[in-house]
Structure formats: structure tokens, C-alpha cells
C-alpha positions as semicolon CSV with decimal commas, in nm:
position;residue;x (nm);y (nm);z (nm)
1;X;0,000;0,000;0,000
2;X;0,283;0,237;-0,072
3;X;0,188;0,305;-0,446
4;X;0,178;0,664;-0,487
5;X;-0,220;0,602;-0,568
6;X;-0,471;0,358;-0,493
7;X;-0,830;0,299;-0,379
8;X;-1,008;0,135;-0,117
9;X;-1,353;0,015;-0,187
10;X;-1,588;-0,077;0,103
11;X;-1,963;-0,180;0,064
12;X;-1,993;-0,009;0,387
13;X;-1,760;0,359;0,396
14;X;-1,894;0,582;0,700
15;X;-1,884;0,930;0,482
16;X;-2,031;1,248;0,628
17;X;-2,310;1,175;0,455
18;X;-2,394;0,874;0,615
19;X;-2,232;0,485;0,517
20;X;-2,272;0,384;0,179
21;X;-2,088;0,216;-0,059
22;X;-1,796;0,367;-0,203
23;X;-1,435;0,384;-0,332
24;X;-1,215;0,609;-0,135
25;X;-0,953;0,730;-0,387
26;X;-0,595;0,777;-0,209
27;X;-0,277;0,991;-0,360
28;X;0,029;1,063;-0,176
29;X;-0,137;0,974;0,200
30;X;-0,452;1,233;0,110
31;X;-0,837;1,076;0,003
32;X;-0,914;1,300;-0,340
33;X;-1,239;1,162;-0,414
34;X;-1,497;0,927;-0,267
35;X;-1,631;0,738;-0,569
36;X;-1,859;0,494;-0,642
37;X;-1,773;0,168;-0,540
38;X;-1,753;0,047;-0,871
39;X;-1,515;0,344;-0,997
40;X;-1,215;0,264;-1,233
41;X;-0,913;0,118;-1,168
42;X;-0,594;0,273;-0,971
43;X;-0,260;0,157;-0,927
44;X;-0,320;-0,041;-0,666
45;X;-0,662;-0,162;-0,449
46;X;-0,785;-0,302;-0,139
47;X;-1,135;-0,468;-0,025
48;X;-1,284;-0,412;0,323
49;X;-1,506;-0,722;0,223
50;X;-1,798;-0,651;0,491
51;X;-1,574;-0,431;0,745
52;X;-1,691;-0,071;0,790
53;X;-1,447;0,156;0,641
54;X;-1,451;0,482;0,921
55;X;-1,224;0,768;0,999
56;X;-0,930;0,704;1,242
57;X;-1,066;0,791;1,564
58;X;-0,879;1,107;1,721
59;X;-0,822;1,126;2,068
60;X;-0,764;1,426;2,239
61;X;-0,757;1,326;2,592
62;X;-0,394;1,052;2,639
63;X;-0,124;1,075;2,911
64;X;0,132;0,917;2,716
65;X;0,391;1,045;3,065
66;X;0,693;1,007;2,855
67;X;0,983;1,147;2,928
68;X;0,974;1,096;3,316
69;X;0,760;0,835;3,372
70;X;0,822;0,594;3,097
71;X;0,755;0,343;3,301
72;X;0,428;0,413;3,339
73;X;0,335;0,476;2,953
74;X;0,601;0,527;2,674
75;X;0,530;0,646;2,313
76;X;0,612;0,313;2,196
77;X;0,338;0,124;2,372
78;X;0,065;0,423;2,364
79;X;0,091;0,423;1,997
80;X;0,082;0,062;1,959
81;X;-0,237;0,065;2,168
82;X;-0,393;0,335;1,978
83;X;-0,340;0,132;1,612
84;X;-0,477;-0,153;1,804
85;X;-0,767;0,068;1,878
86;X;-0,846;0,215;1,599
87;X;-0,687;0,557;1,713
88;X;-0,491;0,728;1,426
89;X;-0,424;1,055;1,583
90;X;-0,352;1,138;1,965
91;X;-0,294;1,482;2,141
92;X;-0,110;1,396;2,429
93;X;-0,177;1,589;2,780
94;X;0,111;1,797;2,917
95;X;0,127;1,571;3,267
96;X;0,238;1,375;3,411
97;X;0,547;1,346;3,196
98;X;0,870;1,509;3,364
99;X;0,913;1,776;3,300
100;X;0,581;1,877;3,220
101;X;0,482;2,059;2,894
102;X;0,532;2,379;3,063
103;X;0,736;2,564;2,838
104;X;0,900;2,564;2,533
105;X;1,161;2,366;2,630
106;X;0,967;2,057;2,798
107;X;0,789;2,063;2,444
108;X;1,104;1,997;2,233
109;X;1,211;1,736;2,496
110;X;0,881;1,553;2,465
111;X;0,900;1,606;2,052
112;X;1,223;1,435;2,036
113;X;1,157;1,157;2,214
114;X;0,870;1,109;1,998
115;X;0,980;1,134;1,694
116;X;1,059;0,807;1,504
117;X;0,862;0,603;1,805
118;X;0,485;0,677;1,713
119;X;0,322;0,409;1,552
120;X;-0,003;0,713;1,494
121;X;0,006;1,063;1,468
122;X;0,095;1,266;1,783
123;X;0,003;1,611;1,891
124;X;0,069;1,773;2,230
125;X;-0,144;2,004;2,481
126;X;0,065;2,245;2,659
127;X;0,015;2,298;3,024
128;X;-0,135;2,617;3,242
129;X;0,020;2,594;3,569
130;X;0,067;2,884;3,855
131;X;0,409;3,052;3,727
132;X;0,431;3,012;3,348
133;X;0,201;3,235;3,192
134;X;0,465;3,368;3,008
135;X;0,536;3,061;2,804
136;X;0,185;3,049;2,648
137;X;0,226;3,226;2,374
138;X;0,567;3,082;2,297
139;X;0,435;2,764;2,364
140;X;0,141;2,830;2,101
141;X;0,384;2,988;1,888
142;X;0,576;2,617;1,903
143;X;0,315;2,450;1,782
144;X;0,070;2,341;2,092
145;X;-0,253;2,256;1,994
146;X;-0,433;2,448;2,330
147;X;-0,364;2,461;2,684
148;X;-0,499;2,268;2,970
149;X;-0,509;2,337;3,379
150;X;-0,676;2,196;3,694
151;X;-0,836;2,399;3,923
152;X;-0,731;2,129;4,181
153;X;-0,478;1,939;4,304
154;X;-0,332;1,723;3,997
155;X;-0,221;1,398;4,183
156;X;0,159;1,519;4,071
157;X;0,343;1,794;4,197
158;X;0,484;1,947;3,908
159;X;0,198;2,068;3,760
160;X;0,021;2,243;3,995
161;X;-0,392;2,424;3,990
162;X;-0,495;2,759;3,896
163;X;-0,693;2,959;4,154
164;X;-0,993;3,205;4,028
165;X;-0,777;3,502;3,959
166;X;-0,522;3,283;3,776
167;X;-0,788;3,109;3,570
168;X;-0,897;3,462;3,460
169;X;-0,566;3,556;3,364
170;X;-0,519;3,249;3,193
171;X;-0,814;3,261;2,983
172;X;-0,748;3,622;2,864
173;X;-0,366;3,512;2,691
174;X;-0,576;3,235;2,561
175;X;-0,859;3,387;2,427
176;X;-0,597;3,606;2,245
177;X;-0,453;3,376;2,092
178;X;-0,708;3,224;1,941
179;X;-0,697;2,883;2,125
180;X;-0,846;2,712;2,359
181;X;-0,795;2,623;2,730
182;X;-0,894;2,215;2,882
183;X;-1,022;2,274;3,212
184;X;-1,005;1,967;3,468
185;X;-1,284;2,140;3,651
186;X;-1,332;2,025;4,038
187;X;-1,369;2,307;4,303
188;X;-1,131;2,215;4,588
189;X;-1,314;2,363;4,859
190;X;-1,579;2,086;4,809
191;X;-1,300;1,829;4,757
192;X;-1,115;1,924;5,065
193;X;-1,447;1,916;5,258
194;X;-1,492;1,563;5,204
195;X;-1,166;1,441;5,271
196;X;-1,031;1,135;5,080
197;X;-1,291;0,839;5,153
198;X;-1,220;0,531;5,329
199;X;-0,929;0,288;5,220
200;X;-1,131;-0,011;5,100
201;X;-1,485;0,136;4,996
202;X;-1,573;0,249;4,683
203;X;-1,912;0,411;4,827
204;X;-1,655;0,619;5,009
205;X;-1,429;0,771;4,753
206;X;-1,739;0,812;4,528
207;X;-1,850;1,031;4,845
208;X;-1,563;1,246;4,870
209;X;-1,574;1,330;4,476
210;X;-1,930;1,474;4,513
211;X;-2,104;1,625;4,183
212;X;-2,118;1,948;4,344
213;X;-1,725;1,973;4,318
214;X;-1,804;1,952;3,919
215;X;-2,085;2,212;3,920
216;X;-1,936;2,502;4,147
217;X;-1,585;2,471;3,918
218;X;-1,829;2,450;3,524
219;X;-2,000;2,759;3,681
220;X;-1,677;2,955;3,749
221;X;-1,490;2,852;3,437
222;X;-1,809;2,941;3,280
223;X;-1,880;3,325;3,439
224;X;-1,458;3,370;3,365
225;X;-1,511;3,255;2,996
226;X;-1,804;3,529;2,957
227;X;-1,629;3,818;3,119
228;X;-1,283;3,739;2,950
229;X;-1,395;3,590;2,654
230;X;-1,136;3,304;2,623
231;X;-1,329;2,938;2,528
232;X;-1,305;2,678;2,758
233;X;-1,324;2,298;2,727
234;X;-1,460;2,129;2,986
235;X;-1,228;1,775;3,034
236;X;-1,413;1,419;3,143
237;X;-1,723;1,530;3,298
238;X;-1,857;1,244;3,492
239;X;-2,190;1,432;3,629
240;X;-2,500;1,500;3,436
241;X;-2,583;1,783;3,673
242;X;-2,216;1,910;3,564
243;X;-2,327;1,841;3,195
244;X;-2,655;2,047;3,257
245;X;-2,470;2,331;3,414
246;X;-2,290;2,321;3,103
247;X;-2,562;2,358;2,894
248;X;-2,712;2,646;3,086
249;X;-2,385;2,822;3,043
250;X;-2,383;2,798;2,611
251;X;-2,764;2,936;2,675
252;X;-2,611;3,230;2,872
253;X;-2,345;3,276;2,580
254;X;-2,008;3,133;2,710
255;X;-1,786;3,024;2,488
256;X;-1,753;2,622;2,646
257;X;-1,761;2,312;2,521
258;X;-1,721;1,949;2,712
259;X;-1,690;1,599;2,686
260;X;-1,717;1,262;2,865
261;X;-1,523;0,928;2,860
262;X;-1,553;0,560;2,779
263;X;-1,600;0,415;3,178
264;X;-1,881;0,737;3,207
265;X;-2,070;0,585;2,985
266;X;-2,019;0,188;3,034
267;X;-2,002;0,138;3,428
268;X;-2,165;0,224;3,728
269;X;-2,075;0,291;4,110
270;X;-2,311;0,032;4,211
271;X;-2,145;-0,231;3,965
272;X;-1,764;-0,133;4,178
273;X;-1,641;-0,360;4,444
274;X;-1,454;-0,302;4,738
275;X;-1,101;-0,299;4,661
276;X;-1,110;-0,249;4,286
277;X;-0,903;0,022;4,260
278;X;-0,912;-0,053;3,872
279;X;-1,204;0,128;3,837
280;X;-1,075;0,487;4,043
281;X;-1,048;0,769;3,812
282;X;-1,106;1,146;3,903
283;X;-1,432;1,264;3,869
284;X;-1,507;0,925;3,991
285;X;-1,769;0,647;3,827
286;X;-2,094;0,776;3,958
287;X;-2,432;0,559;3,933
288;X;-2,632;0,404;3,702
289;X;-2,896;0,628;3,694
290;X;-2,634;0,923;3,658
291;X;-2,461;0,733;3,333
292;X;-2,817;0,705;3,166
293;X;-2,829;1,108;3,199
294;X;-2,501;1,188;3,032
295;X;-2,567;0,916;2,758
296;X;-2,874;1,179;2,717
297;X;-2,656;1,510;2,683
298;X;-2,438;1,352;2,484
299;X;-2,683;1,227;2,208
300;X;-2,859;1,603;2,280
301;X;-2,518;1,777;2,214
302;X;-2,446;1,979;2,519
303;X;-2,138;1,742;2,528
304;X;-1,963;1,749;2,208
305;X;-1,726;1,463;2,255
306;X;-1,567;1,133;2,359
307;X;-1,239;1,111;2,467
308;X;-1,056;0,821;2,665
309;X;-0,895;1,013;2,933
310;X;-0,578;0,697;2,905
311;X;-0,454;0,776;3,201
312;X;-0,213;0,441;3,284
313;X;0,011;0,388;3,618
314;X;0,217;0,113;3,742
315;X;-0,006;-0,201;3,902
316;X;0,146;-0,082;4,270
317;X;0,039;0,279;4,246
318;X;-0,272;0,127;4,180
319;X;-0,309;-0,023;4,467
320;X;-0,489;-0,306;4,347
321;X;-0,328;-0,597;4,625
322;X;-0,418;-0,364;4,915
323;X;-0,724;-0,203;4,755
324;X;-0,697;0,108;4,899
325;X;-0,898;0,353;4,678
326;X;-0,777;0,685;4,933
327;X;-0,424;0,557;4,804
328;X;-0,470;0,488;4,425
329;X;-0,365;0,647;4,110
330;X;-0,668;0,766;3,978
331;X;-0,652;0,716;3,641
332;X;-0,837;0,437;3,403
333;X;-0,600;0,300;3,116
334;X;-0,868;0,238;2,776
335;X;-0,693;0,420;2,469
336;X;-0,734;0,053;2,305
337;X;-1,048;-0,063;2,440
338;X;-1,247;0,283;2,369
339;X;-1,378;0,264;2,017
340;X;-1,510;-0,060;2,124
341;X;-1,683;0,016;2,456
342;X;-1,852;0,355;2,337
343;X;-1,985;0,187;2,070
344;X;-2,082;-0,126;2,234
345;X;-2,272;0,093;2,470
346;X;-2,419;0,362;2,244
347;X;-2,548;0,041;2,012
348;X;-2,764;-0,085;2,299
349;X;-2,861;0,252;2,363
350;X;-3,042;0,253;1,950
351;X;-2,750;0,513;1,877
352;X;-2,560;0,516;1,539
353;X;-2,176;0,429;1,443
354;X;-2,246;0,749;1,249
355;X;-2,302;0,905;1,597
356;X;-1,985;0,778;1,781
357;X;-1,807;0,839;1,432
358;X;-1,916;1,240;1,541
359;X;-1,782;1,145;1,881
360;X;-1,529;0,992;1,861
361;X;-1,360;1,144;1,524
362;X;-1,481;1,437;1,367
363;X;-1,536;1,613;1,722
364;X;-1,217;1,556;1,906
365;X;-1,051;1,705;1,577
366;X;-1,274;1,964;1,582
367;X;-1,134;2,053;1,931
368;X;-0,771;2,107;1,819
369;X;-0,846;2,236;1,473
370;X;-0,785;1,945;1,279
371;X;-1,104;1,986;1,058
372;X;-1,032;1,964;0,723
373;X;-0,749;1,697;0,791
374;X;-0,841;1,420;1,034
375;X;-1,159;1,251;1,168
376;X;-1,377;1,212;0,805
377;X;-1,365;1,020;0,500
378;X;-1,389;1,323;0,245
379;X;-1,150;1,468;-0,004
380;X;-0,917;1,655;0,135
381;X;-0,851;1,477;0,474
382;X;-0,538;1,267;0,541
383;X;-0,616;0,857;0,490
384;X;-0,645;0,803;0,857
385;X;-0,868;0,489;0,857
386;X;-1,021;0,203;1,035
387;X;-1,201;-0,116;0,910
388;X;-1,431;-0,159;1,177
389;X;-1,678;-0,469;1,234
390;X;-1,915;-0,344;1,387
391;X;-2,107;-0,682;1,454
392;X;-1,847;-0,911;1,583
393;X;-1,822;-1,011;1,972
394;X;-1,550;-1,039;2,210
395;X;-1,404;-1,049;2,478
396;X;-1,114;-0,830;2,653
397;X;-0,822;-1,046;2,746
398;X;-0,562;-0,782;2,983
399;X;-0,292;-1,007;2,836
400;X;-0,338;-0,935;2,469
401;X;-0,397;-0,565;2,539
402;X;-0,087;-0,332;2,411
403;X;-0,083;-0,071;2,692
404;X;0,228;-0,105;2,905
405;X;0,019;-0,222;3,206
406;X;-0,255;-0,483;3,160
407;X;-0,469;-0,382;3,427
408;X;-0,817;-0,292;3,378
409;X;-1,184;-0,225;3,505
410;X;-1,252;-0,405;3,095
411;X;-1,117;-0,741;3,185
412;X;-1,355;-1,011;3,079
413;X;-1,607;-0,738;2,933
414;X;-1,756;-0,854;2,664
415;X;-1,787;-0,598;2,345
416;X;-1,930;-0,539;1,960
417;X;-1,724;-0,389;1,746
418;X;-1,335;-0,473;1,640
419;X;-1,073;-0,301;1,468
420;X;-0,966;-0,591;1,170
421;X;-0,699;-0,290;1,056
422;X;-0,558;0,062;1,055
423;X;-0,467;0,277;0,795
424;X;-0,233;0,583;0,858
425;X;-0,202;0,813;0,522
426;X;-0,279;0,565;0,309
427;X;-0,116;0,295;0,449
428;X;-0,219;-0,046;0,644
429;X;-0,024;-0,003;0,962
430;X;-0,202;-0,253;1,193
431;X;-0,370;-0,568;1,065
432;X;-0,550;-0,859;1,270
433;X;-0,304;-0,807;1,594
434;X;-0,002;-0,734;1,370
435;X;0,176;-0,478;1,330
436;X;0,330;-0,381;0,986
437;X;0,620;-0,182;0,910
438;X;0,851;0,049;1,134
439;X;0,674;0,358;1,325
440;X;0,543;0,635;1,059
441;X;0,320;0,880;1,261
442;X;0,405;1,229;1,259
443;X;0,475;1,447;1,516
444;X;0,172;1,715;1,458
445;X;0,217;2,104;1,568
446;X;-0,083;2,357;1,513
């Protein structure tokens, strides 16, 4: 598949226009036409047989931690997960590498160690901490896709939150420069006030994580996006009272968007035993009832995307032997697994591979103004793409899983949906649990 042309016919091609048969014409890594499927020759041509032929999902939302903590997650074994997944593009967050993506400097430290080790493309957020707002725009001027912050604690000390006046600040150098700024948006007066749960119980962590933590931080970010004008992004919302707050705020006029993750939208805190630290993340898992609600913004648009939130740490910062959820790493490891589970989910919900396409591709790319390039099957956009079948079962062995560390709240879970391969520009990089050829993503800069 390195001819300089050639097509790739599918009887089902997932176009903006819906899926449909088709021919998706390729020259020099770029789709220049989407035929018909019975459309003349090329140089060279491939058959997805009964695969779906989709855009390469783009994920936004990856903490890839390398350099720093390599041995948590290492460009090597993110990207092979992604491929695996169906992922053809990542923007990697600017924690908890070390250093951080805090300045320029951090940037070209995290760029070269990239660079010949990506199995997909590979973007990078820069970071917002107290200290460096001074190395915004040069960071943006590098080649940053956006900025992200916390308005609490972080779980690592480098990268520390942004307090009210900060936030303002923050969003004004932003808004000026035309970009956008991820918010991890928790208050941490209502954090503090519920201390750090019990060791063992999930009911307890879940407790001190309260949706009101969510709502108080959506409606600050949201009154500082209106008087500053900067546009926010609201990162992994977990509460559909957070989501609704959200959507009160766009009615007011501010400038926000959000999203949600894969384990929002496929488990529940009632489903979580004691000990299973797998499943601790920040927001936390809430209930049942709560997941049904933000399957419902979703679908009604006040949250504009999926994103996987990888966030992977070693088994014993996990905790998992002593279960001790006050003394986990909170963070949920999916970037392979989340094609699969969103759309295993949003297909028993009567919802559309169309709609997680929007999701899952053309939204996240949206988010760091890669329109026109990734996340659709139209002329113009790199050949970033996925044969998906959408009908076949299975289930998640940890052991066959690429990510560095095999644990995960997925084990045993059984799915619909499974990547058969992955094309990056034109070419099959990732076929039936192989992988083909050396690492060819690109290191992407705004």
C-alpha cells in the first residue's frame, strides 16, 4: 500500500453523509475523491469485504507520561495501543510526563523523544500551571494545539492548579490567541471538605468526589469565559448535573464546550467492588442512573465529545493488592479498548456508528483544529482509517492488550465492534493483531 495512488472500496464507507458504498480514492497519504464503489481502476486496491471503512478515531484526551515516567506509559506502547484501537491521531496531555509541557523547552524534549517512536500521529497540549504564563504564547507559537489546567490538586506535583484570579488571567492570553484552554474542573473547597474516603470502599471515595465539586468549578470557568472571553473545554465530565450546568452556560453565551469518557458511559458505582481500585479515576464512576443522563446530553449535544482520558500507572500505584482507593492512582487506562466500549454501549442505547463516528472522530478534531485533515472520510482529509466490524463479539483479554500495564476495570467485558486494521495516510499499519512496518506517525504542531 505504498503506491503513490490507490483505492479502497468498502460496501460499507462511513462518509459524512452517512455509510454507503464507495471507493475512497488515495494519492500521496490524502483521500481526493470518494467514488462509487464500482469506480475505475488505480494503481493499486484493497477490499474491506464486509468491514466498515470509518475515519481514524482522534483522541484528544492521552497521558502518554513520557519522558519521566516511561515506566508508566512510553510512546512506543501508547501508539501501539492506539493502532490496536483504531486511534490514528492522539494529542497527548502535558502531565504527568517530567518535566511537564510547561514551556517551550519541555515541548522539544517531549518532541524528540517522539519522533521516530509513534506508531499514529501525535500532537501535544501544553500545560497552564501557577508561574508560566509567560510561556503560552511561545508555547502556542511552538506549535501546541491548546492549553490545559486543573483547578485542583493534579495527583503530581509538578503541575500544579490555577486559583480564580489565575484562571482569569489564563483565559485572557488564551482567548488572544485564538486557542483554547482544557479545564479539569473540580472546586477544591468541596474536595477538601470531604476528605479522601475510606481505604477499602468504593461508596466512600465516590462520596468524597461529590457532583457538586463539578458544578461550582463549570460555573466559574463558565462566568470567567463570559467576562474574559477566552473558550473553555470542559475535560471528562462524569456528572450530568455538571453536563446540565454546562448547557445552561452555552444558553447564557459562554464560549464552552465538554466531553465525557468511555467508563462514564459503560459502568456504574453500584457495579464497583470493594477494593477495585481498577475502576478509580477522578471525577469518579458515579451511578447508574447518573450514566443514563449523560448518555442523554451527549446524544442532545451539550457534550460534544468522547475522549478516553488513558490515564495508565504502574499495578502498585494502583493499589490493586491492598485495595486502597484513598491511596490509588486515579486514572483508568482504555486508549485501546475505547472505540469498542462507546460503541458497544451507544449500540444498545439505538445510537448510530455514524453518531460515535461524530464522537469519537470528527469532534475531538474539531477541538484542536484538525477539521479539514483528520476525523472524516472526504477529499481533502489525510487517509487516517479504520475497518471496523461493527457486529463481531469479544471479549477483553488484559494479556493481549498493548498498553504497558494490563490492568483494567474491561477485563472479561464482553464488546461489539473490532478493529480488523488501521490505515495511517494511506497505508495499512495494523492488521488482525499485527503490526506492519517500522513507526510512521508524525509528530503534529498547530
Amino acid at each position: 500500500m505504498s503506491a503513490e495512488e490507490f483505492v479502497l472500496r468498502g460496501r460499507r464507507v462511513l462518509t459524512p453523509e452517512g455509510i454507503r458504498p464507495a471507493a475512497v480514492r488515495i494519492r500521496s497519504g490524502r483521500i481526493v475523491a470518494v467514488e462509487p464503489l464500482d469506480s475505475g481502476p488505480a494503481g493499486q486496491s484493497a477490499d474491506a469485504g464486509e468491514a466498515v471503512v470509518m475515519p481514524g478515531v482522534v483522541d484528544t484526551h492521552v497521558h502518554v507520561n513520557e519522558p519521566g515516567r516511561t515506566d508508566w506509559e512510553g510512546f512506543e506502547t501508547a501508539t501501539r495501543a492506539a493502532a490496536a484501537g483504531g486511534v490514528t491521531t492522539i494529542v497527548d496531555m502535558p502531565l504527568n510526563s517530567v518535566p511537564p509541557t510547561t514551556s517551550v523547552e519541555a515541548l522539544h524534549a517531549k518532541a524528540e523523544r517522539a519522533a521516530g517512536h509513534c506508531r499514529v500521529h501525535m500532537g501535544f497540549w501544553g500545560g497552564a500551571v501557577p508561574g508560566n504564563l509567560g510561556q503560552l504564547e511561545p508555547l502556542r507559537r511552538a506549535g501546541v494545539f491548546g492549553f490545559k489546567c486543573f483547578l485542583a490538586p493534579s495527583g503530581v506535583d509538578e503541575f500544579g492548579h490555577v486559583g480564580s484570579e489565575e484562571l482569569a488571567r489564563v483565559l485572557e492570553v488564551t482567548g488572544s490567541l485564538g486557542t483554547v484552554l482544557l479545564v479539569h474542573a473540580e472546586d477544591p473547597l468541596r474536595l477538601a471538605a470531604h476528605g479522601s474516603g475510606g481505604a477499602r470502599s468504593y461508596a466512600a471515595y465516590l462520596e468524597s468526589r461529590p457532583p457538586e465539586a463539578e458544578i461550582v468549578a463549570v460555573e466559574r470557568v463558565a462566568a470567567l469565559c463570559r467576562k474574559t472571553g477566552g473558550r473553555a473545554h470542559v475535560l471528562h465530565v462524569s456528572s450530568a448535573d455538571a453536563a446540565e450546568a454546562i448547557a445552561r452556560a452555552k444558553a447564557q453565551g459562554a464560549p464552552i464546550t465538554a466531553e465525557t469518557c468511555p467508563h462514564y458511559l459503560t459502568f456504574a458505582a453500584e457495579e464497583i467492588g470493594e477494593g477495585a481500585t481498577e475502576f478509580k479515576c477522578a471525577p469518579p464512576i458515579r451511578g447508574g442512573a447518573n450514566r443514563e443522563r449523560l448518555w442523554k446530553t451527549l446524544a442532545d449535544g451539550i457534550l460534544e465529545l468522547v475522549a478516553s482520558d488513558h490515564s495508565p500507572a504502574p499495578p502498585a500505584l494502583k493499589c490493586r493488592e491492598s485495595g486502597n482507593f484513598a491511596e490509588a492512582w486515579g486514572g483508568i487506562s482504555s486508549l485501546e479498548l475505547a472505540l469498542a466500549a462507546v460503541w458497544s454501549a451507544a449500540g444498545e442505547r439505538n445510537h448510530s456508528l455514524e453518531d460515535v463516528a461524530a464522537w469519537m472522530c470528527s469532534g475531538p478534531a474539531r477541538l484542536a483544529g484538525l477539521s479539514g485533515v483528520k476525523g472524516a472520510i472526504a477529499p481533502g482529509h489525510d487517509a487516517d482509517l479504520v475497518l471496523f466490524a461493527p457486529e463481531e463479539e469479544w471479549a477483553v483479554d488484559p494479556a493481549r492488550l498493548e498498553q504497558r500495564w494490563k490492568l483494567t476495570p474491561y477485563a472479561g467485558r464482553r464488546f461489539k465492534g473490532r478493529v480488523k486494521a488501521t490505515y495511517l495516510k494511506g497505508e495499512k499499519i495494523y492488521e488482525r493483531g499485527e503490526f506492519l512496518g517500522s513507526p510512521r506517525g508524525e509528530i503534529l504542531l498547530a
